[in-house]
BAFI-3210 file (N, C-alpha, C; in Angstrom, 3 decimals, decimal comma, padded with zeros to 6 digits):
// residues 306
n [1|2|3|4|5|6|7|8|9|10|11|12|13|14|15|16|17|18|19|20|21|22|23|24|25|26|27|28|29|30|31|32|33|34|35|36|37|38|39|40|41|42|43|44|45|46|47|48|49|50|51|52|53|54|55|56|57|58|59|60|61|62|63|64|65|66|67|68|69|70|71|72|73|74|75|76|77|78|79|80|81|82|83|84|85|86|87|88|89|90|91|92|93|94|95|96|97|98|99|100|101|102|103|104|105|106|107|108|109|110|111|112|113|114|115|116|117|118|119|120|121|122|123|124|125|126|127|128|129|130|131|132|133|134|135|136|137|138|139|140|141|142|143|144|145|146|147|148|149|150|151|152|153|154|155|156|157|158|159|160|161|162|163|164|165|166|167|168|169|170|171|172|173|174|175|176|177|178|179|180|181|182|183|184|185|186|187|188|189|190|191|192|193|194|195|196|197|198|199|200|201|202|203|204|205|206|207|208|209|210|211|212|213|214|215|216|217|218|219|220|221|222|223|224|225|226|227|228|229|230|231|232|233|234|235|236|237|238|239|240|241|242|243|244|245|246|247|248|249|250|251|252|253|254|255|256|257|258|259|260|261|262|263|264|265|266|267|268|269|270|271|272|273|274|275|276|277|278|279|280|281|282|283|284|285|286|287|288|289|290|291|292|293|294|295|296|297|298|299|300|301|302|303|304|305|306]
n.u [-013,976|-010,956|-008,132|-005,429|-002,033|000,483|002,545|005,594|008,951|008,796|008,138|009,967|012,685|012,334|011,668|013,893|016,102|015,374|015,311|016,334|016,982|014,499|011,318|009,368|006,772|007,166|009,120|011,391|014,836|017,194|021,167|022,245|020,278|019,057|019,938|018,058|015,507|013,231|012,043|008,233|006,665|003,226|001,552|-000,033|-000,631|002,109|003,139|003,263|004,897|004,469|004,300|002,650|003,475|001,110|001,148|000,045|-000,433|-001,048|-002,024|000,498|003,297|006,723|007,597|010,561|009,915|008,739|010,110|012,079|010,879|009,520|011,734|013,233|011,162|011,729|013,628|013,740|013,790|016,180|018,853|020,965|022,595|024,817|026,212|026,824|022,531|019,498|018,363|019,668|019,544|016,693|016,771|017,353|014,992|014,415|015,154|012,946|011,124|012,238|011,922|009,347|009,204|008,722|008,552|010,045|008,265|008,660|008,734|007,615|007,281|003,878|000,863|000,834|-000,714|-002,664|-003,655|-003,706|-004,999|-006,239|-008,567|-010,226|-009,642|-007,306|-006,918|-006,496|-008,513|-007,786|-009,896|-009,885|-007,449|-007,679|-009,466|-008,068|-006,359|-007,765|-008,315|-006,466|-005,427|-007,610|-007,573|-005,843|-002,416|-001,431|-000,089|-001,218|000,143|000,016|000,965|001,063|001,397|003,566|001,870|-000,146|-002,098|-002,330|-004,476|-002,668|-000,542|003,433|002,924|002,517|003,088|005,063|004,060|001,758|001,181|-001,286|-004,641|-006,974|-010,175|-012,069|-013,616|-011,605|-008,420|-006,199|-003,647|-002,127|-000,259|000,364|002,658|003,762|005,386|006,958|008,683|008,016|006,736|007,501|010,305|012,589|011,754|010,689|012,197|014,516|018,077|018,634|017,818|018,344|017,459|014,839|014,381|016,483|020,379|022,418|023,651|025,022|022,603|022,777|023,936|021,166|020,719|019,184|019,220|017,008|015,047|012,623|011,468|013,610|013,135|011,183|011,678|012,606|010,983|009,381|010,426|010,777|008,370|007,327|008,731|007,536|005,083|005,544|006,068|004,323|001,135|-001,156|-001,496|-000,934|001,744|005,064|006,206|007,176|005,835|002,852|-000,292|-001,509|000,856|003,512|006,861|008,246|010,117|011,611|010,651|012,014|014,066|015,286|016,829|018,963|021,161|023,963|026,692|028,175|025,844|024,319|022,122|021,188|023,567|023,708|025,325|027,545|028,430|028,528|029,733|028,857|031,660|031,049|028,861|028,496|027,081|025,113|024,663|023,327|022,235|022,584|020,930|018,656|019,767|021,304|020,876|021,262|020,315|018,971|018,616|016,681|018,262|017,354|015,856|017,424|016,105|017,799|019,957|019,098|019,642|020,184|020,635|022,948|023,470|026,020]
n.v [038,741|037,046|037,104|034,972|033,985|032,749|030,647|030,232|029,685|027,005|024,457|024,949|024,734|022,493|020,473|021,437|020,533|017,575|016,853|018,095|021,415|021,936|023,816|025,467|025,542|023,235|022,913|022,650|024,258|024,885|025,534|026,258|026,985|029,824|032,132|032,723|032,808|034,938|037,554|038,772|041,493|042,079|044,426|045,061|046,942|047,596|048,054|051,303|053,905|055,110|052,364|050,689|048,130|046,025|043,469|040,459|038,124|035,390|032,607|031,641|033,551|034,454|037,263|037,999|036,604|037,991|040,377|039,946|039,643|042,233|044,055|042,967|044,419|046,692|047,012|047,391|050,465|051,687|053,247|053,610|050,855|048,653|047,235|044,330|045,109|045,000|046,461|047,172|045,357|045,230|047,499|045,728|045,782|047,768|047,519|046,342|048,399|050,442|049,319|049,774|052,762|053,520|053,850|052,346|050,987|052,369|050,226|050,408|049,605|048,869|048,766|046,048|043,128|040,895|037,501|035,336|033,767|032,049|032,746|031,343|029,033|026,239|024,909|026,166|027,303|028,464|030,652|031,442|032,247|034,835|036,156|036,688|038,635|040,656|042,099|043,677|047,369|048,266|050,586|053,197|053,070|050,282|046,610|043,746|041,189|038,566|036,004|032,793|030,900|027,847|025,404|026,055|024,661|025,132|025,071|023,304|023,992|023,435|020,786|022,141|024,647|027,181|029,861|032,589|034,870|037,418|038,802|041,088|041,459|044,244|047,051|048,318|047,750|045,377|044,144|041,055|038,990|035,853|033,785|030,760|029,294|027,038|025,250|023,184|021,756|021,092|021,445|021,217|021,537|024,211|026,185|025,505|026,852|026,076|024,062|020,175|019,037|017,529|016,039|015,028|016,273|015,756|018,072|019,516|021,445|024,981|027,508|029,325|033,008|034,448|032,921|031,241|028,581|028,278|030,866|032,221|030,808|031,793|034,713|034,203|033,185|035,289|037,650|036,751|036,873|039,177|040,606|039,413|040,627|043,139|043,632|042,228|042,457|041,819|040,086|040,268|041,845|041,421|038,515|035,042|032,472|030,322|032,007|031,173|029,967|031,813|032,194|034,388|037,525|036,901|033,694|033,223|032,227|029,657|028,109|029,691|031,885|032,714|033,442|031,161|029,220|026,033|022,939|021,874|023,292|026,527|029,046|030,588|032,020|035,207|034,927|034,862|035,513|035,351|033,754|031,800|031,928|031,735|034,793|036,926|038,996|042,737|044,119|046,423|047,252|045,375|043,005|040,450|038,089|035,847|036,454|035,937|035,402|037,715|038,025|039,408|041,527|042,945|041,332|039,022|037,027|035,263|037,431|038,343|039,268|038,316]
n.w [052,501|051,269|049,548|049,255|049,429|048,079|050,166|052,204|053,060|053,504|051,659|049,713|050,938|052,151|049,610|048,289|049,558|049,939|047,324|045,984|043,839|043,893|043,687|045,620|043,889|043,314|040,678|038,794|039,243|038,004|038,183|036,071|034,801|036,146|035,019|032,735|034,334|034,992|036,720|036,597|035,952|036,942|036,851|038,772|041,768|043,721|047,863|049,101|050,382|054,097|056,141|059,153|060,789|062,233|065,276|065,784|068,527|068,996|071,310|073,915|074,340|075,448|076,786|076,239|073,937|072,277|071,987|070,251|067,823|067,286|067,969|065,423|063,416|064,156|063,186|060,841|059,768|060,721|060,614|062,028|063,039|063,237|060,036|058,486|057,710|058,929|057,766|055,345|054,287|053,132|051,377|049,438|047,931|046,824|044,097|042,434|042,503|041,307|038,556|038,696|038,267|041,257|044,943|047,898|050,594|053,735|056,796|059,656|063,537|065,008|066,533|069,019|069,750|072,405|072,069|073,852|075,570|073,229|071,734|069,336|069,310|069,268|067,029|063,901|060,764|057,750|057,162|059,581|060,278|058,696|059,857|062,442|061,507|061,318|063,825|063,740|063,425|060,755|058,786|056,985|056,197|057,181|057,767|058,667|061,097|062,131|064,723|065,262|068,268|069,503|070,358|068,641|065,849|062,739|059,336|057,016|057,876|058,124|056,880|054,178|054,301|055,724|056,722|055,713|053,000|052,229|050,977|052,150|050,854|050,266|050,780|050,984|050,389|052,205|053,329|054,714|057,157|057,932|060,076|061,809|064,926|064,756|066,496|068,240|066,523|063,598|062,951|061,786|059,180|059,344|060,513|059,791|059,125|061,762|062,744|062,442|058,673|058,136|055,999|053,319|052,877|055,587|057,988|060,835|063,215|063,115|065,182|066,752|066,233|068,118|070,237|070,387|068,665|067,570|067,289|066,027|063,667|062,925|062,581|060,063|058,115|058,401|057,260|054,794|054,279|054,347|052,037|050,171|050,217|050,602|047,334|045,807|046,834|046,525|044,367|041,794|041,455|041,386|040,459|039,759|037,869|038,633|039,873|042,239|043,252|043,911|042,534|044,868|046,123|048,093|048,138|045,819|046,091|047,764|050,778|050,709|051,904|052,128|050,920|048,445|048,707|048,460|048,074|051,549|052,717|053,762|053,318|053,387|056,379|058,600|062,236|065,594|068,496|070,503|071,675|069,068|067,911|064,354|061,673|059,550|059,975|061,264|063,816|065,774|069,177|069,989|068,361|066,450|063,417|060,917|057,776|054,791|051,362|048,713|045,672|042,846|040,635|038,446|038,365|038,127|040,291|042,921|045,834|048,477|051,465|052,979]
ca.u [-013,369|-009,627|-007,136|-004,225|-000,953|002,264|003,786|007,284|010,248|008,437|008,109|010,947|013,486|012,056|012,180|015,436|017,031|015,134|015,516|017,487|016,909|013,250|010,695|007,931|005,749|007,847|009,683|013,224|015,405|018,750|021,605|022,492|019,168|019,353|020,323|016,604|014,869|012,845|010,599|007,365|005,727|001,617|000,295|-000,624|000,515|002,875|002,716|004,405|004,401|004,960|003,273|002,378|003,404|000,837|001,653|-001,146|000,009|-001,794|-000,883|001,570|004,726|007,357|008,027|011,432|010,175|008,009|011,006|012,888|010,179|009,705|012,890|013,243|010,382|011,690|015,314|013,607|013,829|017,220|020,180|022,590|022,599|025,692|025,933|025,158|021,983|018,358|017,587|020,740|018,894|015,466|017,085|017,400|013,581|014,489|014,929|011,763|010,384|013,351|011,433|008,165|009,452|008,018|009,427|009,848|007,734|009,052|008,050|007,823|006,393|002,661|000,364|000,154|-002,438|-001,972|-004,728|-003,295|-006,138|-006,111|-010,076|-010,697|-009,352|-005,938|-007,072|-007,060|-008,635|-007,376|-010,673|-009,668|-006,417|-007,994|-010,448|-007,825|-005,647|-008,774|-008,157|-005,176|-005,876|-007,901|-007,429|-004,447|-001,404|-000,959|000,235|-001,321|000,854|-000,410|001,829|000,735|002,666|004,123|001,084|-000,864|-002,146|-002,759|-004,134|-001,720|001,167|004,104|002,397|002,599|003,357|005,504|003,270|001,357|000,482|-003,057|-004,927|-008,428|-010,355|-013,517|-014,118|-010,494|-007,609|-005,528|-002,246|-001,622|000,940|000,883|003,565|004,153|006,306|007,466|009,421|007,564|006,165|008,223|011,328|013,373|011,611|010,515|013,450|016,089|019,144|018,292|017,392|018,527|016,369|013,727|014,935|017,846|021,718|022,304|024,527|024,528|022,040|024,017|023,302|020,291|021,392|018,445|018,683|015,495|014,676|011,258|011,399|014,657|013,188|009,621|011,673|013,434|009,766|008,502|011,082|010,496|007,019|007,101|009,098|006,484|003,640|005,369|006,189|003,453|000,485|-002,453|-001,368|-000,674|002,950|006,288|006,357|007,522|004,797|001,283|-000,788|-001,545|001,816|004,330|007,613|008,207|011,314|012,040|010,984|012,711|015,795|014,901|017,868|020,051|021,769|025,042|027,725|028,323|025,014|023,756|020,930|022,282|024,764|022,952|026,277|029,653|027,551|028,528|029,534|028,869|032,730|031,172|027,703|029,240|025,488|025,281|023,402|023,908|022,279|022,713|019,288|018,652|019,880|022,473|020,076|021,357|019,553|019,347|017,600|016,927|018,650|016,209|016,030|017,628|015,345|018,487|020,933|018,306|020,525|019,746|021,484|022,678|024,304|026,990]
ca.v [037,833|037,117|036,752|034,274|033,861|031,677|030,695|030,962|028,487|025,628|023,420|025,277|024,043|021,010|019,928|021,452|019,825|016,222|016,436|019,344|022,398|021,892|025,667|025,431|024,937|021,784|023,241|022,950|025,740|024,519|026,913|026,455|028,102|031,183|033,610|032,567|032,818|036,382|037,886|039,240|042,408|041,813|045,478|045,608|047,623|047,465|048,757|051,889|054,738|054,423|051,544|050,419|046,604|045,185|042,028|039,971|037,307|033,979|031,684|031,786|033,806|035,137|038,921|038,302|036,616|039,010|041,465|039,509|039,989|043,741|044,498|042,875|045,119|048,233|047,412|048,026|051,744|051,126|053,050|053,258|049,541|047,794|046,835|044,468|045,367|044,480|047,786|046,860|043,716|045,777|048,323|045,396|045,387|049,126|047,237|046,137|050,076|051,474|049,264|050,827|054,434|053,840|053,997|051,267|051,301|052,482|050,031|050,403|049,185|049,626|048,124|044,592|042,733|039,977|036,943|034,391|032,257|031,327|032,830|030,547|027,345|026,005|024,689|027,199|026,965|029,927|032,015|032,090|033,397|036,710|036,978|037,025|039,748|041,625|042,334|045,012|048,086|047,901|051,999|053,883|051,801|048,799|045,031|042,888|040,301|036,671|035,322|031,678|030,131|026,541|024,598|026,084|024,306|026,098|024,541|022,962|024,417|022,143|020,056|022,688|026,127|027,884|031,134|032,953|036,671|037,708|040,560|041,402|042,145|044,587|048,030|048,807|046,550|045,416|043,166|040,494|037,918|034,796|032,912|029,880|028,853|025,064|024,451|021,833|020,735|020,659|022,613|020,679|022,461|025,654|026,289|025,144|025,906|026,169|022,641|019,432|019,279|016,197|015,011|015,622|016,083|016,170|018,882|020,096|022,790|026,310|028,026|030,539|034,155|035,218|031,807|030,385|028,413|028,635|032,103|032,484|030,566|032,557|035,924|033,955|033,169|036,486|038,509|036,449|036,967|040,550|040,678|039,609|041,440|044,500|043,185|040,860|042,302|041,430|038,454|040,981|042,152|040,728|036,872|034,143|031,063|030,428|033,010|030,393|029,274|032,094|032,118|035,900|038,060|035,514|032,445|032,334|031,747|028,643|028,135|030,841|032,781|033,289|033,069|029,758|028,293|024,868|022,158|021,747|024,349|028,033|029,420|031,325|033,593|035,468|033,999|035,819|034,707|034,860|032,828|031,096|031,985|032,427|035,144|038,158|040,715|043,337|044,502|047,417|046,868|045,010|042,041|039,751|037,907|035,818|036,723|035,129|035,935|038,228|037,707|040,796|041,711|043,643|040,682|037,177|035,702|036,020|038,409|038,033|040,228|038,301]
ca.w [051,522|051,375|048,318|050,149|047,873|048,539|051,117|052,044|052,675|053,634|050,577|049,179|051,768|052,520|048,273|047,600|050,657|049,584|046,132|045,138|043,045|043,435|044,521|046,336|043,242|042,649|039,514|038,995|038,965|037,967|038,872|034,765|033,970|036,936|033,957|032,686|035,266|034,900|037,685|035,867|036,624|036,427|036,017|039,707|042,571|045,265|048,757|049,521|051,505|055,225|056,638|060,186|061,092|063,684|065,571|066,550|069,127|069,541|072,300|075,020|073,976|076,594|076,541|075,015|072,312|071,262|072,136|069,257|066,358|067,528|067,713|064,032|062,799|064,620|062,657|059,607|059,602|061,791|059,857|062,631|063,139|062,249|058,923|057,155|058,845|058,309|056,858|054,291|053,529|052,962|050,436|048,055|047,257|045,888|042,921|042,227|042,830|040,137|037,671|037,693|039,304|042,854|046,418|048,475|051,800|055,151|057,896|061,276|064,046|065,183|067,900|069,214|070,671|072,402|072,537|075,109|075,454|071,952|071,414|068,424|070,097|069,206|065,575|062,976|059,443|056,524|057,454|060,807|060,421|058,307|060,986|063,443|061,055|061,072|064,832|063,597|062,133|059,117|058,407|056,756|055,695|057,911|057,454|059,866|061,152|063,086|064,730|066,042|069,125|069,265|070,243|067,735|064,538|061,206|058,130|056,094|058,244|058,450|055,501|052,897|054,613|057,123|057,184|054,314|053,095|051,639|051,273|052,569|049,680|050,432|049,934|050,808|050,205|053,114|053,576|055,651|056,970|058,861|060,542|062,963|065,630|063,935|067,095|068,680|065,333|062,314|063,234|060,624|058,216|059,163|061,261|059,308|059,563|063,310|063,238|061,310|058,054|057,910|054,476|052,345|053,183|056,909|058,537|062,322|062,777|063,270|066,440|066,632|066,938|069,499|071,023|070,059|067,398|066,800|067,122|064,904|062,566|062,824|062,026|058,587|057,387|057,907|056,412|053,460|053,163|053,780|050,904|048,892|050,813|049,573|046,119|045,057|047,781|045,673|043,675|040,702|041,691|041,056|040,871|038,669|037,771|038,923|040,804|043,047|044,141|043,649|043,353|044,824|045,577|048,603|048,111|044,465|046,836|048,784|051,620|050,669|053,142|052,173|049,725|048,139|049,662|048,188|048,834|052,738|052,899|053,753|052,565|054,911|057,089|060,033|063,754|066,883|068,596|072,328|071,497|068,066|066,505|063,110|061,356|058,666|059,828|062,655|064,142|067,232|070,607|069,478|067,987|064,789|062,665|059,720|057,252|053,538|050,153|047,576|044,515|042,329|039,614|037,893|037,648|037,747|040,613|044,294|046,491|049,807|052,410|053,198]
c.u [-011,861|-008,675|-005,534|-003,325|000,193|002,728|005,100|008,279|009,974|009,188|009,406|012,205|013,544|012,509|013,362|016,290|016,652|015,407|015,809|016,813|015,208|012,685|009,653|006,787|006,538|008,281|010,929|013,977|016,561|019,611|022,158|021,528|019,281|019,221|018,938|015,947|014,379|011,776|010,025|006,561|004,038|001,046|000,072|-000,187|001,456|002,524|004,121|003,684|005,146|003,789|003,905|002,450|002,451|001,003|000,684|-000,476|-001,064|-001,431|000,193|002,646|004,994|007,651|009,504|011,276|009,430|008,805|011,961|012,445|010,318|010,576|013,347|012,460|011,004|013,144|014,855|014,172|015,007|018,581|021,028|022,733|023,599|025,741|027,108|023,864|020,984|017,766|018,542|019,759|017,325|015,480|017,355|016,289|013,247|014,648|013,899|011,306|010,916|012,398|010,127|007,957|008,416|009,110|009,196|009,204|008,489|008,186|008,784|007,099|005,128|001,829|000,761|-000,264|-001,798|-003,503|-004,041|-003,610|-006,695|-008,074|-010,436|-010,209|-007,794|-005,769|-007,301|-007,365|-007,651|-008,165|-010,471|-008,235|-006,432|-009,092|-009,368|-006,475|-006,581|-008,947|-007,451|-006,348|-006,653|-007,807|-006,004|-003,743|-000,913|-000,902|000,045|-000,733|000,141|000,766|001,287|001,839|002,676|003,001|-000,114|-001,306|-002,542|-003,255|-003,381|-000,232|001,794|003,752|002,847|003,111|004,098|004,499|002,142|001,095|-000,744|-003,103|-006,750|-008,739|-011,872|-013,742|-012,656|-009,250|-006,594|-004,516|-002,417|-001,026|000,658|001,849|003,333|004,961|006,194|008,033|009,504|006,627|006,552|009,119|012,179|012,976|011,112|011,388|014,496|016,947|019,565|018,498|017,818|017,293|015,728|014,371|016,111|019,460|021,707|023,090|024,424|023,761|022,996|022,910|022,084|020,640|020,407|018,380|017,303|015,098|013,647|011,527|012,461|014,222|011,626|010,265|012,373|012,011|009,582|009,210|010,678|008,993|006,472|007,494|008,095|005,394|004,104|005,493|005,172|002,292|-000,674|-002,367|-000,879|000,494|004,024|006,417|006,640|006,503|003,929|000,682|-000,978|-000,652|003,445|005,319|008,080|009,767|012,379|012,324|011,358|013,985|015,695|016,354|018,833|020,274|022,846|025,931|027,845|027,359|024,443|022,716|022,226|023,101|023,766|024,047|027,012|028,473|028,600|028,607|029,915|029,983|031,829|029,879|027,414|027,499|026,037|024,367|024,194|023,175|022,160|020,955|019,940|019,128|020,197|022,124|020,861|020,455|019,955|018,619|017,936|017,267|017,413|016,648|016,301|017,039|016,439|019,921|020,481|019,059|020,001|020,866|021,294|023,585|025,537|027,689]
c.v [038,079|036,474|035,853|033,756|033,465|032,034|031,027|029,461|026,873|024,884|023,963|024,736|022,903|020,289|020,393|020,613|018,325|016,042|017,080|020,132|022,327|023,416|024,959|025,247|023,422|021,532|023,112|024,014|025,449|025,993|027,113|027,606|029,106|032,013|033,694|032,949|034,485|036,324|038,508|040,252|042,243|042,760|045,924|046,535|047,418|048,192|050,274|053,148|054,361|053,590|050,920|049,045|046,088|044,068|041,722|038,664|036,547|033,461|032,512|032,333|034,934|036,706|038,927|037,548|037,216|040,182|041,001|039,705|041,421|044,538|044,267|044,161|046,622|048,385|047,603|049,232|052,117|051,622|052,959|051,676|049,154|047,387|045,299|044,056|045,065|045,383|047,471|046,211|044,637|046,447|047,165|045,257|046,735|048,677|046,622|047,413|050,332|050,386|049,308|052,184|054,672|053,798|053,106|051,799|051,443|052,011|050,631|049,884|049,758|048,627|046,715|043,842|041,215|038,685|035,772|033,138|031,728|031,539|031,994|029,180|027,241|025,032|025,577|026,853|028,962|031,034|032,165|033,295|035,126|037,056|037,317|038,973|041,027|042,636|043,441|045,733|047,966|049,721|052,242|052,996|051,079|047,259|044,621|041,689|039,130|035,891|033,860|031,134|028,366|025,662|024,918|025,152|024,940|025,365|024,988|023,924|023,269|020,689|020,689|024,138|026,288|029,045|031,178|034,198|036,493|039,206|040,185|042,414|042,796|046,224|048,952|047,555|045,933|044,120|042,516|039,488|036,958|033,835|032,059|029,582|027,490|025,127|022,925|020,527|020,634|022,144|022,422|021,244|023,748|026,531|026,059|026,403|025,783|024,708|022,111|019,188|017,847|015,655|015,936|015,632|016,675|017,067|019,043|021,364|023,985|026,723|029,340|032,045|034,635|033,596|031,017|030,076|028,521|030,271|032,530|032,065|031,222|033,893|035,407|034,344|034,519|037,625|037,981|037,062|038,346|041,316|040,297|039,778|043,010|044,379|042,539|041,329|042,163|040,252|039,184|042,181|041,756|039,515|036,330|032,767|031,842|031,588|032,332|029,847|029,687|032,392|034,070|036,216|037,120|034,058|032,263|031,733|030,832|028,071|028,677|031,835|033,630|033,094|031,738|028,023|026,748|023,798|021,662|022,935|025,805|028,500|030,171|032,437|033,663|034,568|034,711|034,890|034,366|033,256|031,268|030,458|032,509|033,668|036,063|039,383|041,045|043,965|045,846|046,201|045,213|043,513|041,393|038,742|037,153|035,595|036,126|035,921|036,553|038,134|039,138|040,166|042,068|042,576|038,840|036,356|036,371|036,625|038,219|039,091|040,169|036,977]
c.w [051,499|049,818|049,594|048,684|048,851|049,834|051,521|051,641|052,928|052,536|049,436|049,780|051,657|050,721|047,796|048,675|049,978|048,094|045,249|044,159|042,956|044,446|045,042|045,580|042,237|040,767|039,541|038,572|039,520|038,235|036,941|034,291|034,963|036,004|033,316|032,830|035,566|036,065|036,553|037,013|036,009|036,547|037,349|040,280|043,777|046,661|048,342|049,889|052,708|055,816|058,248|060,454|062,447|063,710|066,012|067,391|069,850|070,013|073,147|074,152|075,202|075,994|076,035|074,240|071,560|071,104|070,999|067,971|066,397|067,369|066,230|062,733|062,830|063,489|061,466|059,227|060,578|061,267|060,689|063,261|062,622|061,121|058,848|058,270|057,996|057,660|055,390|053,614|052,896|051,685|049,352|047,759|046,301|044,493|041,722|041,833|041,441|039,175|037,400|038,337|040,549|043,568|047,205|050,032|052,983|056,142|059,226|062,338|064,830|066,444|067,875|070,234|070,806|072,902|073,076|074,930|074,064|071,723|070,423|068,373|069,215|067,734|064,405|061,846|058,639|057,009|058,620|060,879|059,860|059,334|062,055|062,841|060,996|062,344|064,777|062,831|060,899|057,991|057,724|056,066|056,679|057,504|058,802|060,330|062,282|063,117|065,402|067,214|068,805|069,387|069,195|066,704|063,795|060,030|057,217|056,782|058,675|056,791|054,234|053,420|055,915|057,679|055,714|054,566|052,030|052,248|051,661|051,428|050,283|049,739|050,418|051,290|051,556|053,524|055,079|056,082|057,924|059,035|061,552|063,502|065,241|065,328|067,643|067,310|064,406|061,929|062,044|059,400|057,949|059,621|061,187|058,608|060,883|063,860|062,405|060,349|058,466|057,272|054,160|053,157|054,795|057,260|059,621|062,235|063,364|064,862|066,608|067,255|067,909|070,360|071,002|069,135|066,752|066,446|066,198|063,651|062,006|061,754|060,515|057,823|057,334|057,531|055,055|052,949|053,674|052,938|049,810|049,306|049,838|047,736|045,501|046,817|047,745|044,932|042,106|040,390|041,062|041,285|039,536|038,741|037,715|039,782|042,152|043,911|043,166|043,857|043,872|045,445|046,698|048,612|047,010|044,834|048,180|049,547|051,161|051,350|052,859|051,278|049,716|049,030|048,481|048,769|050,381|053,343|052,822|053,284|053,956|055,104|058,308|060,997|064,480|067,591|069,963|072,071|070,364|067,284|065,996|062,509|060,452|058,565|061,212|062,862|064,844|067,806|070,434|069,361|066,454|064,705|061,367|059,065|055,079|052,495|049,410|046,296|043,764|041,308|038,275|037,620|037,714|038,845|041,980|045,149|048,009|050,719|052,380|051,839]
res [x|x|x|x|x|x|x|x|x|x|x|x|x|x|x|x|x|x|x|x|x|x|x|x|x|x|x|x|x|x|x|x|x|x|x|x|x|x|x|x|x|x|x|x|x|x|x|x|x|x|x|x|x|x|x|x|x|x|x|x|x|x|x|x|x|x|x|x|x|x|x|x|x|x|x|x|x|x|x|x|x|x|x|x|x|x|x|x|x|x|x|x|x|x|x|x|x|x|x|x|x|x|x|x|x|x|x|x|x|x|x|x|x|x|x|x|x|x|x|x|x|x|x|x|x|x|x|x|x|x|x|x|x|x|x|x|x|x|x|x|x|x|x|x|x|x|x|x|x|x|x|x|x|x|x|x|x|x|x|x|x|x|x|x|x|x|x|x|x|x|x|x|x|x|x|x|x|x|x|x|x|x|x|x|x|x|x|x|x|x|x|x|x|x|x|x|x|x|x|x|x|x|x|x|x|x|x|x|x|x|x|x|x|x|x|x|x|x|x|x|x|x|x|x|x|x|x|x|x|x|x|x|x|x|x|x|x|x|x|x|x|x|x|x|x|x|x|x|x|x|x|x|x|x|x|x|x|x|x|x|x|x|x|x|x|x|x|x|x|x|x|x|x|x|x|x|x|x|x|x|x|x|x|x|x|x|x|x|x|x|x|x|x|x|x|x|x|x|x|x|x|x|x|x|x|x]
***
């Protein structure tokens, strides 16, 4: 049996870009009210400890683009990394921890498996994707990660979701995340600002710092929603609303990147001069990245690197 809880930037993107200030549970969240706007702690627990990221890889993906998530995962635990670095960006979920005296989790990376031939055909429902997270680890502390490739389908991805996290509920609890490659199917909104959006104010899309948009816009999603895997990894964490469709320490900051971001505008990030990609954070092996604003618990407004 599986507990599945919010998505990410999908429907957050996509409705603030079409019709401004709107979240992913189609609430408005003027920038007047912000000061408002409280995360709620629900009693549960968080992850923490050191935990084990496996990658599960569905479909065709080339060895550097699985060398682009990996390398993302490995920059977790990454201090000599340039700053502002993705471990930078990580240390703001320490604020969550400081308000109920825990320690935020140390990832790193852990096996991954790679299924090619797409064993459960190239249509997925919800219970497929925890059967296929079920493939990782189920021992110790691990987050199982699914990654789908481009010809994939997912229910309700692209419709309503970029990815999602859940937990495997049985006789021991266990986290897990899915993401999709949107490239070939609804890049405009899972991939934005990679890509021009679908709806709302047009702009040119910015250039992808690993060169690939699906995949650039794979590692936005799943920073987000391992932000609220560790925060919110039961449904009884840190979130604002419904249990059903929450907003958590990511997606309360739907296309925010960077200073002075707006519906359209990700905000003044970073530009690599030789490649003239954008991104704001430094990875390993000399990887950037851009990765989404979190929501600070300690001043109600979201926080961004750059």
């Amino acid at each position: 049996m599986a507990s599945i809880f919010s998505s990410t930037l999908l429907f957050n993107i996509f409705l603030m870009l079409a019709l401004l200030h709107l979240s992913s549970a189609a609430r408005k969240i003027a920038d007047s009210d912000q000061q408002q706007f409280q995360f709620q702690y629900h009693k549960g627990p968080l992850l923490t400890g050191k935990f084990s990221i496996n990658l599960i890889w569905y479909g065709q993906f080339k060895p550097s683009q699985r060398a682009i998530v990996s390398d993302f995962i490995t920059s977790f635990s990454a201090a000599t990394a340039a700053k502002p670095s993705v471990a930078t960006w990580w240390k703001t979920t320490d604020k969550y921890y400081r308000l109920i005296k825990s320690n935020t989790p140390t990832f790193t990376l852990g096996t991954q498996i790679l299924d090619e031939n797409c064993s459960l055909g190239k249509s997925l429902t919800e219970k497929q994707i925890v059967q296929l997270a079920s493939k990782g680890a189920q021992k110790g502390n691990v987050v199982n990660v699914v990654l789908t490739s481009a010809d994939v389908a997912v229910e309700g991805f692209c419709s309503s979701r970029c990815g999602t996290h859940g937990s495997n509920v049985g006789a021991r609890k266990s986290a897990y995340v899915w993401v999709g490659n949107s490239e070939t199917q609804c890049p405009g909104q899972c991939a934005w600002p990679f890509h021009q959006p679908m709806y709302g104010p047009q702009s040119p899309p910015l250039v992808a710092p690993n060169n690939d948009v699906g995949l650039d816009g794979m590692v936005i999603n799943l920073a987000s929603l391992l932000a609220g895997t560790a925060t919110n990894p039961f449904g009884n964490g840190f979130f604002q609303g419904p249990k059903e469709a929450p907003l958590e320490a990511a997606s309360a900051c739907p296309g925010v990147y960077g200073k002075g971001a707006y519906p359209g505008f990700p905000g003044t990030l970073l530009v690599d001069p030789t490649s003239g990609a954008s991104y704001n954070a430094n990875g390993i092996n000399g990887r950037k990245y851009l990765l989404p604003a979190l929501f600070d618990p300690a001043t109600s407004a979201c926080s961004t690197l750059v």
